[in-house]
C-alpha positions in Angstrom: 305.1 -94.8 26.5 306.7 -94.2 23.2 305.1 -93.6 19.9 305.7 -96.7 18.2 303.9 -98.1 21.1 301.0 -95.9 21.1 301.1 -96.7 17.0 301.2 -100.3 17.6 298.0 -100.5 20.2 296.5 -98.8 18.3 296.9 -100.6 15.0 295.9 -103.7 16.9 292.6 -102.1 18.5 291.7 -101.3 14.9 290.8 -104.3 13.7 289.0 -105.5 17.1 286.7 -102.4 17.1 285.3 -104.1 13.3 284.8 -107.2 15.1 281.2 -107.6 16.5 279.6 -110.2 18.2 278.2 -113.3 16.4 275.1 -112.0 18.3 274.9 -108.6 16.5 275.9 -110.4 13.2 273.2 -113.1 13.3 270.3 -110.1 14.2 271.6 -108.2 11.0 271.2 -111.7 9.1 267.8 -112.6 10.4 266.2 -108.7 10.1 267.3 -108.8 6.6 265.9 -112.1 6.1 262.7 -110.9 7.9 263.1 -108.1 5.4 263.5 -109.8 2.2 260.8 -112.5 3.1 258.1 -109.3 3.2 258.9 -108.3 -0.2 259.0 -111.9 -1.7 255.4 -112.4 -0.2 254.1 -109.2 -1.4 255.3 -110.6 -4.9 254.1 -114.1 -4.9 250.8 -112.1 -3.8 251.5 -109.8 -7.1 251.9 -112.6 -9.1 248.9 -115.2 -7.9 246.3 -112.2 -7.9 247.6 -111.0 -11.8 247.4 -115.1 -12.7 244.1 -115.5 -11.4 242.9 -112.1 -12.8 244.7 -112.4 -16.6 242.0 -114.5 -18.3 239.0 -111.9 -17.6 241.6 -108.7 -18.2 242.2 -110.9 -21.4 239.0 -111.0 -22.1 237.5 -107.3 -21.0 240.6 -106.1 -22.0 240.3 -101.5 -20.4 236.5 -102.4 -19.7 237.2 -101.9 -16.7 237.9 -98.4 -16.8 234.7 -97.7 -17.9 231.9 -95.9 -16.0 229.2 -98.5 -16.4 228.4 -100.7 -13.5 225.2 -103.4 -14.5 226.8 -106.7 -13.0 223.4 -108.8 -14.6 224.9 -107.3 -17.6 227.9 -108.8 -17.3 229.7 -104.5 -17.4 232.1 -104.0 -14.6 233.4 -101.0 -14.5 235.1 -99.6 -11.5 236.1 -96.1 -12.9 233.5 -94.4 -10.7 234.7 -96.7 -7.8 238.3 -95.7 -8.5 237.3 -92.1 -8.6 234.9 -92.6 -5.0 238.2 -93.8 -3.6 240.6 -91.1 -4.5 238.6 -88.3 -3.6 237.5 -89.5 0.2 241.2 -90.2 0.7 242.3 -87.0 -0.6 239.6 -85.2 1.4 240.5 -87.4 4.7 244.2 -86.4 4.3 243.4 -82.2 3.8 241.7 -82.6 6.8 244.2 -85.1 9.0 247.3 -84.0 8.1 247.7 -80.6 9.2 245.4 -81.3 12.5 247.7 -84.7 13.0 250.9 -82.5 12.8 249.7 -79.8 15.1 248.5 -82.3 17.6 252.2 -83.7 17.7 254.2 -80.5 17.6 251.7 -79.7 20.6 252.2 -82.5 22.5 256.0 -82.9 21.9 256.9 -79.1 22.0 254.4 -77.1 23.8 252.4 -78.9 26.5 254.7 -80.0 29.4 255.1 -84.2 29.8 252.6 -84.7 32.5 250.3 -83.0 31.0 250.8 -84.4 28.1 250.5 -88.1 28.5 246.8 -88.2 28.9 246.4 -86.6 25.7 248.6 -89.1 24.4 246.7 -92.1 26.0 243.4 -90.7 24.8 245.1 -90.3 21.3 246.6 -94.5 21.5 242.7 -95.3 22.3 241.2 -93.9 19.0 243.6 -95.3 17.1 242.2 -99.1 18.2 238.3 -97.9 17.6 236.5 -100.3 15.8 236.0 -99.2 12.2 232.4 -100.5 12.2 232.1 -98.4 15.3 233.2 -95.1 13.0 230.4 -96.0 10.5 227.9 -96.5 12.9 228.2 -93.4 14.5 228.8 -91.8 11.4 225.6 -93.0 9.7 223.1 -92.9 12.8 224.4 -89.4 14.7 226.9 -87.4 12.3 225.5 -87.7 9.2 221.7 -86.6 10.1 223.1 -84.0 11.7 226.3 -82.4 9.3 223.1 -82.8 6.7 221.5 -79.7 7.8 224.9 -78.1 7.6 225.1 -79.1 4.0 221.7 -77.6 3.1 223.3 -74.6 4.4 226.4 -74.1 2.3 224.3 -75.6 -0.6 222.2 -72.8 -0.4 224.7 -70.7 -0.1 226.6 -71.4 -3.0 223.9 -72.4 -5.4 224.5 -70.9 -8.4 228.6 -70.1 -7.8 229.9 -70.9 -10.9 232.7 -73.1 -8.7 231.5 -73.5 -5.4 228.1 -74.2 -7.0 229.3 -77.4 -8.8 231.7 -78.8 -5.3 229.2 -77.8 -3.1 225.7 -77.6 -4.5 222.3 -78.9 -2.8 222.8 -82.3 -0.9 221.0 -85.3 -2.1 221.7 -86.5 1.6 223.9 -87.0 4.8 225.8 -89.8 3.4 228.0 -88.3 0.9 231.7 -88.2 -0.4 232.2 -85.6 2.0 230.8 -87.2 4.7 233.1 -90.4 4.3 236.1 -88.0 3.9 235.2 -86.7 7.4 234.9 -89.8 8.9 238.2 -91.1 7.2 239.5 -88.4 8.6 238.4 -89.1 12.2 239.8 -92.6 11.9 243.2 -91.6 10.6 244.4 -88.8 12.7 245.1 -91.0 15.4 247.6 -93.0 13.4 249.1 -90.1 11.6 249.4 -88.2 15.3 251.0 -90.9 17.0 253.7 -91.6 14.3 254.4 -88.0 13.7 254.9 -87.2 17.5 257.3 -90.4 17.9 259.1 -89.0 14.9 259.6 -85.4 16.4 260.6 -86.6 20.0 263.5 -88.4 18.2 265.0 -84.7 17.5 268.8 -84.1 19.4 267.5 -82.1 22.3 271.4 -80.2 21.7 269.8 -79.2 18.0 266.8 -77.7 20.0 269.2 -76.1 22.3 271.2 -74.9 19.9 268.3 -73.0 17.7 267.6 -71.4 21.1 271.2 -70.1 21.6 271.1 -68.7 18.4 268.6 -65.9 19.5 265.3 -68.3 17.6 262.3 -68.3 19.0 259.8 -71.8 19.5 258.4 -71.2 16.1 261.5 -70.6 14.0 263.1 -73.5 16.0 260.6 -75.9 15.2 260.9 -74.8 11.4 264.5 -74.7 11.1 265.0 -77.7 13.3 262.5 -80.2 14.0 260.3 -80.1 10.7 263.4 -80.9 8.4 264.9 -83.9 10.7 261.4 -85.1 11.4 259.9 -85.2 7.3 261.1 -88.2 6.7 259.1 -89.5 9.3 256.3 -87.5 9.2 255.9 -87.9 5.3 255.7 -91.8 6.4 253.0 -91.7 9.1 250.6 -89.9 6.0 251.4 -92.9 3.7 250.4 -95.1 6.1 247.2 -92.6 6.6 246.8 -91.9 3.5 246.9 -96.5 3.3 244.2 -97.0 5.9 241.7 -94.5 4.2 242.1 -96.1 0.6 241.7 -99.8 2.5 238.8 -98.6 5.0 235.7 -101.0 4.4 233.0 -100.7 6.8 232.7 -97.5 7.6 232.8 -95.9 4.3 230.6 -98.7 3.2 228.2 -97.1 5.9 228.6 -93.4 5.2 229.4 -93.2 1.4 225.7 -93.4 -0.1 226.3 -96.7 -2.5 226.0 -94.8 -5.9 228.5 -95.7 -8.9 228.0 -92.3 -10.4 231.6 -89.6 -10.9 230.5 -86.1 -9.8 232.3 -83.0 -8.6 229.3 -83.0 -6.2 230.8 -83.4 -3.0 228.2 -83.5 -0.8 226.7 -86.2 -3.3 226.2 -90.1 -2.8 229.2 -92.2 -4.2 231.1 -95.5 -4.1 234.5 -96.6 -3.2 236.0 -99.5 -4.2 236.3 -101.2 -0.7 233.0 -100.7 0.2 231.3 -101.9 -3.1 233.2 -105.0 -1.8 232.1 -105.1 1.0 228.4 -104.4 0.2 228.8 -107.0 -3.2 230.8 -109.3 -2.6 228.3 -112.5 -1.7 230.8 -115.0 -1.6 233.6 -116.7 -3.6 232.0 -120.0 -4.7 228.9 -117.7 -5.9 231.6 -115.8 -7.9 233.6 -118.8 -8.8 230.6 -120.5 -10.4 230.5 -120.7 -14.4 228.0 -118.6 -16.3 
């Protein structure tokens, strides 16, 4: 075969390779459709809820900010509620995070397949637990119990000019800390699961490769399978990090119901899903003028 014919098939298989099918093409349409309709709902939602919500912000104005929270006084503010929510979040994910990532380098890296898909079974099933289930246990077994731990490490540190304003004498099992922990519990699951379908999408030829280059497991997984698999992993925390800012019912159960801001950790608080949950009567009541 001569060259100008090779040159000429080739030319003409070009242009057929770009074709695909009007399958392919309409997926690509409707995903992006799919895609696009998400974000226009999330800002019709943005857009109803700061309608609805410009007349009192009109009104209160940065009240809301505020630490004082008397609703038969007509004072709203969700400052310590704000504050409640941030720190058992922030405690859930110090806890979650690095356990969560162990768990999945473990299960993906270290511990062969059949032994592994148990684990992984076990790991699926906590991720569907009730949360009311969480914040029963949490309030009837854990907390009475992890209270006597506190009085320990309160003792301990009572008078530390740091470790004596964190963790100073508990008022009680239900705690900031206590709803961290439990936050915790409920969101290692998720964080585990995504993290370990993230690192089983590593080449297994970039593994290899590590290994023929004289590095050992651990230098492999650091050189190879943590920087392909951030992305992914830095993913499965948001959404974590989502479900422990949104929880409800179980940090309604555990957090103690006080509006107060405290470095106390081990002290009652308030988060702004649960005071939702625990005030919230109903929307006619709130609807009602007066």
């Amino acid at each position: 075969m001569s060259a100008v014919t090779q040159e000429h098939q080739a030319g003409a298989a070009g242009p057929l390779s770009h074709r695909r099918p009007l399958g392919d093409r309409g997926f690509q349409v409707l995903a992006l459709a799919a895609g696009l309709l998400v974000l226009v709902i999330l800002v019709l939602i943005a857009v109803s809820t700061s309608q609805q919500a410009s007349s009192w912000f009109s009104a209160e104005g940065l009240k809301i900010f505020s630490k004082s929270w008397n609703p038969s006084a007509n004072q709203f503010g969700a400052l310590p509620f704000i504050y409640g929510t941030a720190i058992t979040s922030l405690i859930a994910l110090l806890m979650a995070v690095p356990v969560s990532v162990a768990i999945a380098l473990l299960l993906t890296e270290v511990v062969p397949y059949r032994w592994a898909r148990p684990i992984v079974y076990v790991i699926d099933l906590l991720a569907v637990v009730p949360s009311v289930v969480w914040g029963l246990w949490g309030i009837l077994v854990f907390a009475p119990w992890i209270q006597h731990i506190y009085a320990s490490i309160g003792s301990g540190v009572n008078g530390t000019p740091v470790l004596g304003n964190l963790f100073g004498p508990p008022t009680g099992g239900a705690s900031f800390f206590t709803a961290g922990i439990i936050l915790a519990f409920m969101i290692t699951p998720i964080v585990t699961s995504l993290s370990r379908e993230v690192i089983a999408t590593v080449p297994a030829i970039d593994r290899e490769g590590a290994y023929a280059l004289g590095a050992t497991r651990l230098e492999m997984i650091r050189g190879v399978v943590l920087p392909h698999s951030q992305g992914g992993i830095i993913g499965a925390v948001l959404l974590g990090l989502g479900r422990a800012m949104g929880e409800t019912i179980a940090a309604a159960l555990v957090i103690g119901s006080s509006a107060e801001i405290t470095s106390h950790l081990f002290a009652s608080g308030y988060s702004m899903p649960s005071v939702i949950a625990n005030q919230f009567t109903s929307p006619r009541a709130c609807s009602r003028p007066g």
